[in-house]
N, CA, C and O of each residue as an XYZ file, in Angstrom:
356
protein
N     -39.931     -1.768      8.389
C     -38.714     -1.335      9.046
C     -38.268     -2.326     10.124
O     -37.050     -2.430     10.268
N     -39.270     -3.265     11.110
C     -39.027     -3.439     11.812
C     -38.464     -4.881     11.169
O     -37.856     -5.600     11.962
N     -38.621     -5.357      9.795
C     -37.799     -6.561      9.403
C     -36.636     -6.544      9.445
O     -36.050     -7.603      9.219
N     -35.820     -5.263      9.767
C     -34.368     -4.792      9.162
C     -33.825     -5.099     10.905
O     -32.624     -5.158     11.172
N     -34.674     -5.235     11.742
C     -33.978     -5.832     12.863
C     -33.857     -7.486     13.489
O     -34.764     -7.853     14.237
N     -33.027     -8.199     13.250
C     -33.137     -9.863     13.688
C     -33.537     -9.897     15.227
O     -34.567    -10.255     15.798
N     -32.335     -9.391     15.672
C     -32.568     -9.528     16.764
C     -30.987     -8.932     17.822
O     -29.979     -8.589     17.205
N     -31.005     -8.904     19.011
C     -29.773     -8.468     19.960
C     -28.483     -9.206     19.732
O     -28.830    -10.307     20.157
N     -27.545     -9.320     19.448
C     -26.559     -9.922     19.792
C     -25.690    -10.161     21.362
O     -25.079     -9.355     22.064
N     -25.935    -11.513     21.506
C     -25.645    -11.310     23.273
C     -24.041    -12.042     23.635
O     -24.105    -13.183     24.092
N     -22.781    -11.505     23.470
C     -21.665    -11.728     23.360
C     -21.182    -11.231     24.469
O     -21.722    -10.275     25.024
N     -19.696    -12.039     25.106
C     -18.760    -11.594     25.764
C     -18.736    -10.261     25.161
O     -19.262     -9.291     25.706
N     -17.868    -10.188     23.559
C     -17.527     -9.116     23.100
C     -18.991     -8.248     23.220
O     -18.843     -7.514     24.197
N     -19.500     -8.166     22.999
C     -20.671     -7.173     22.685
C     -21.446     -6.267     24.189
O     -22.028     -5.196     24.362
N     -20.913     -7.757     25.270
C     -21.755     -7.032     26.478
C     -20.420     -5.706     27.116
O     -20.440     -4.690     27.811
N     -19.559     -6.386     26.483
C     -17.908     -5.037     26.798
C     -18.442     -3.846     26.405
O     -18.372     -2.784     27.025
N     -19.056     -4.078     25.206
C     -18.823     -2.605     24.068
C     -20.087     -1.775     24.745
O     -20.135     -0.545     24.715
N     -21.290     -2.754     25.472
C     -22.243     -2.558     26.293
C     -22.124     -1.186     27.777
O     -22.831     -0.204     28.004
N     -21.251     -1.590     28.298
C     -20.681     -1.324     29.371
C     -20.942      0.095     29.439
O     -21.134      0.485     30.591
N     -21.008      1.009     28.513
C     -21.028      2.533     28.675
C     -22.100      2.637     29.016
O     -22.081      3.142     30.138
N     -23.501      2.369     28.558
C     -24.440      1.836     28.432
C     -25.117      3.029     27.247
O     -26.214      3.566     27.402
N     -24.274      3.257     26.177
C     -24.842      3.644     25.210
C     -24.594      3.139     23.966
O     -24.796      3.855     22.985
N     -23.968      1.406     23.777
C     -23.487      0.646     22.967
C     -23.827     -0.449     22.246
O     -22.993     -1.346     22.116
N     -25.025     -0.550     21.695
C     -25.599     -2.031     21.388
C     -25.273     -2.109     20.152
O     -24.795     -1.333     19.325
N     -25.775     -3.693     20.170
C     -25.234     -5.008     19.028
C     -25.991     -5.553     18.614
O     -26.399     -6.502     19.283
N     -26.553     -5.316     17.436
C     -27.653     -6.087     16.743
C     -27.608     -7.158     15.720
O     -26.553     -7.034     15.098
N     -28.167     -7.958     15.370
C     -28.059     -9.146     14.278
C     -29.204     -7.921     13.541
O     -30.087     -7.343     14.174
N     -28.838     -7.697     11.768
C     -29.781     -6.733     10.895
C     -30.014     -7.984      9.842
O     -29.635     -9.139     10.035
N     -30.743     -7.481      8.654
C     -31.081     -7.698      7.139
C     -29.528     -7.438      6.906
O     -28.806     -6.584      7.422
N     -29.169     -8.624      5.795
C     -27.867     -8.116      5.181
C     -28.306     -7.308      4.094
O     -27.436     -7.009      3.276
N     -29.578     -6.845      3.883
C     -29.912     -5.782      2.832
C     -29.692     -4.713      3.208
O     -29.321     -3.823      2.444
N     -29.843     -4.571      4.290
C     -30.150     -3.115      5.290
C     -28.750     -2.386      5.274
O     -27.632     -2.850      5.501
N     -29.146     -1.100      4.935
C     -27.523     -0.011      5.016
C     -28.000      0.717      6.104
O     -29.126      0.833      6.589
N     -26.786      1.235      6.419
C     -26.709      2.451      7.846
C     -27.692      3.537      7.809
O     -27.551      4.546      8.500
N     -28.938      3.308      6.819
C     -29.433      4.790      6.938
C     -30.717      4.354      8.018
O     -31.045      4.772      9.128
N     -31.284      3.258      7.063
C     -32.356      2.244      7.249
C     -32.084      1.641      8.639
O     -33.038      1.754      9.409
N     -30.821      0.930      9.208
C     -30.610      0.474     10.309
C     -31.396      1.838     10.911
O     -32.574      1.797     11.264
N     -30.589      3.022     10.973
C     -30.694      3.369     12.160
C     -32.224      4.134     12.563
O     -32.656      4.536     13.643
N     -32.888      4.130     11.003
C     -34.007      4.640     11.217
C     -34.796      3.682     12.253
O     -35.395      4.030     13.270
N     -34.627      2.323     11.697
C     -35.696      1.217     12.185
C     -35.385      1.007     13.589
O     -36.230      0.415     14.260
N     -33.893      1.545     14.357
C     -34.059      1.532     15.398
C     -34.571      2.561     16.588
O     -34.915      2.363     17.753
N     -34.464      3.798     15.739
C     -35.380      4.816     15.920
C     -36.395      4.411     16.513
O     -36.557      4.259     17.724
N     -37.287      4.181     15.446
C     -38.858      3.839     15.350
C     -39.334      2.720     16.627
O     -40.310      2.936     17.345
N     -38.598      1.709     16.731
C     -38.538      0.397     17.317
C     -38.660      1.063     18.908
O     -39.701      1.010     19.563
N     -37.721      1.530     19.262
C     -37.248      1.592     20.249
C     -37.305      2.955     20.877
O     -36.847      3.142     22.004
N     -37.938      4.049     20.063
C     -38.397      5.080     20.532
C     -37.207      6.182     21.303
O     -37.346      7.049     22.166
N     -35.699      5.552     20.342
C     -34.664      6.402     21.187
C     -34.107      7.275     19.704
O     -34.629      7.142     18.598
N     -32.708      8.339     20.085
C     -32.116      8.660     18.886
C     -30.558      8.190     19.126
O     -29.839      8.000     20.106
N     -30.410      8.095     17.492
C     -29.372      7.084     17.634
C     -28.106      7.755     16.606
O     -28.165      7.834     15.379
N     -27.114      8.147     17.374
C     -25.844      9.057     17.063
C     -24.826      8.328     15.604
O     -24.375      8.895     14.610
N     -24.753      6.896     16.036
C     -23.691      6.444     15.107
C     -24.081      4.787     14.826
O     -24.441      3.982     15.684
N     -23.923      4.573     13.580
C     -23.847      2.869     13.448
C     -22.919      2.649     12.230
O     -22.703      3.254     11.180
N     -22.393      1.350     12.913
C     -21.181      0.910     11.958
C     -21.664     -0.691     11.705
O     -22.271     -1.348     12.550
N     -21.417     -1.002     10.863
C     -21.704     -2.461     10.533
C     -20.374     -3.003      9.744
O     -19.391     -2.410      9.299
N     -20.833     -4.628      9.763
C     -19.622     -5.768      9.335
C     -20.680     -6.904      9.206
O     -21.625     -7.043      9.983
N     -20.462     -7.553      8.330
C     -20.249     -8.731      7.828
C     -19.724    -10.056      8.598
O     -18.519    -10.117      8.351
N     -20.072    -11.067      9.365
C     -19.591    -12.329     10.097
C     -19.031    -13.019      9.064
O     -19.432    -12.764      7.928
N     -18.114    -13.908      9.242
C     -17.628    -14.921      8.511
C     -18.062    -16.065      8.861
O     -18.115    -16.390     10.048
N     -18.507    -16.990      7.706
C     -18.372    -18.682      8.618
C     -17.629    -18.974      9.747
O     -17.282    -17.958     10.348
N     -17.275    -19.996     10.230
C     -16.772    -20.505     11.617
C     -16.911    -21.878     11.017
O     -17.985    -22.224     10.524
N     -15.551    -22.909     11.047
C     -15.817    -24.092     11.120
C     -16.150    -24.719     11.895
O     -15.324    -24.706     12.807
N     -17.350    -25.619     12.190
C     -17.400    -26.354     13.367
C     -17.755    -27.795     13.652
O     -18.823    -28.124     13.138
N     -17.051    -28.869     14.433
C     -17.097    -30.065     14.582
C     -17.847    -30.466     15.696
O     -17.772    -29.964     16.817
N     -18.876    -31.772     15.204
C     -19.833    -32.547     15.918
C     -19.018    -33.746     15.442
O     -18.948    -34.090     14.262
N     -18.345    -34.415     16.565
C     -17.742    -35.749     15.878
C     -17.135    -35.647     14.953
O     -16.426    -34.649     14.816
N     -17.188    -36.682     13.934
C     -16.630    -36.739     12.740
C     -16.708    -35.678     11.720
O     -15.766    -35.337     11.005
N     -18.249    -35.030     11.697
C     -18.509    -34.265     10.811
C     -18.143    -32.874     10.977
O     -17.811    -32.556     12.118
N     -18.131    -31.987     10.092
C     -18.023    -30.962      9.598
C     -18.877    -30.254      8.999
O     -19.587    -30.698      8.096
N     -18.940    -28.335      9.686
C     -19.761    -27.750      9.073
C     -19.714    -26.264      9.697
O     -19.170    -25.911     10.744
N     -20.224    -25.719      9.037
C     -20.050    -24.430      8.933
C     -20.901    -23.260      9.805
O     -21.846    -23.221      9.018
N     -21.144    -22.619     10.482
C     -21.890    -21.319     11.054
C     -22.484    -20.938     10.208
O     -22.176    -21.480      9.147
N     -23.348    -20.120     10.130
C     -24.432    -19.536      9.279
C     -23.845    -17.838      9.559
O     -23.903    -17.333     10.681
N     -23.190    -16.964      8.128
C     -23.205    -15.418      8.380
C     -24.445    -14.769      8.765
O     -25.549    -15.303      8.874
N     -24.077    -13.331      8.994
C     -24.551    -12.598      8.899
C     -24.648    -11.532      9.173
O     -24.068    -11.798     10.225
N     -24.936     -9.904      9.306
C     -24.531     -8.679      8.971
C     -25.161     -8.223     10.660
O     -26.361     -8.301     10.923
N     -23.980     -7.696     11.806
C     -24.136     -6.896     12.715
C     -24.115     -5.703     12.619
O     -23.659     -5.268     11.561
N     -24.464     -4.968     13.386
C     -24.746     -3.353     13.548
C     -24.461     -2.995     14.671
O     -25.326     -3.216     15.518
N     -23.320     -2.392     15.080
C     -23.151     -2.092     16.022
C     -23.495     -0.234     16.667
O     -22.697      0.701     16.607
N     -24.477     -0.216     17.059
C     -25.348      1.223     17.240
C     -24.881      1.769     18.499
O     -24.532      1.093     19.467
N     -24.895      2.885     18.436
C     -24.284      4.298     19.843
C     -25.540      4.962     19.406
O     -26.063      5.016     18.293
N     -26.004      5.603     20.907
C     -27.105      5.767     21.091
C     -26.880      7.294     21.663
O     -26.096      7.560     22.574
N     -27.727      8.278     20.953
C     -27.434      9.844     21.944
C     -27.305      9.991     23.142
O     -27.675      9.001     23.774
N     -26.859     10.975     23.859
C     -26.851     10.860     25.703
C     -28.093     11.359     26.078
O     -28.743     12.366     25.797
N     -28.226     10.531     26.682
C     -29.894     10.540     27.914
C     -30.857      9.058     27.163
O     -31.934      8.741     27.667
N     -30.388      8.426     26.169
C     -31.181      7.741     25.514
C     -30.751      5.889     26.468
O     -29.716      5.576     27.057
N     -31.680      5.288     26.304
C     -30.743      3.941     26.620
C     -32.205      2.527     26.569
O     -33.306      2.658     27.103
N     -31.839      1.595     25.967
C     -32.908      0.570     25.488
C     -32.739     -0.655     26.404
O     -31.603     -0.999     26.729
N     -33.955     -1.410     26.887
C     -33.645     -2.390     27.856
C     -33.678     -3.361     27.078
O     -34.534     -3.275     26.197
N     -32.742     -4.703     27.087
C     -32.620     -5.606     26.035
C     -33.252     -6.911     27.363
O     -33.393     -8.092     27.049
């Protein structure tokens, strides 16, 4: 379970959505569906967890000099967490 989590996502946008402080942003498995996310964050983190929505990143073009190249995707989770619950990142 605990493979289905990469790791925090630490964003302008993400520390906003933060702000309630029942709002986190995770990098997942692009295998992983909303059931599995939210179990593994369950388990992980020893909280309960109300709602998760996920998306898909797109490439990003990006230039070093001359060259050209691309960002690496990959599948966020953006998790709401029950009231009284809250995870220290």
């Amino acid at each position: 379970m605990k493979d289905l989590i990469v790791g925090p996502v630490i964003t302008e946008k993400s520390a906003s959505l933060s702000s309630d402080g029942k709002t986190y942003v995770f990098a997942v498995a692009k295998s992983a569906n909303k059931i599995q996310i939210k179990d593994a964050i369950e388990s992980a983190f020893n909280v309960r967890v109300s709602n998760v929505r996920t998306l898909n990143t797109k490439a990003k073009d990006k230039r070093v000099g001359r060259y050209t190249g691309k960002t690496k995707t990959y599948k966020k989770a953006i998790v709401t967490l029950a009231d009284g619950y809250a995870i220290e990142i």
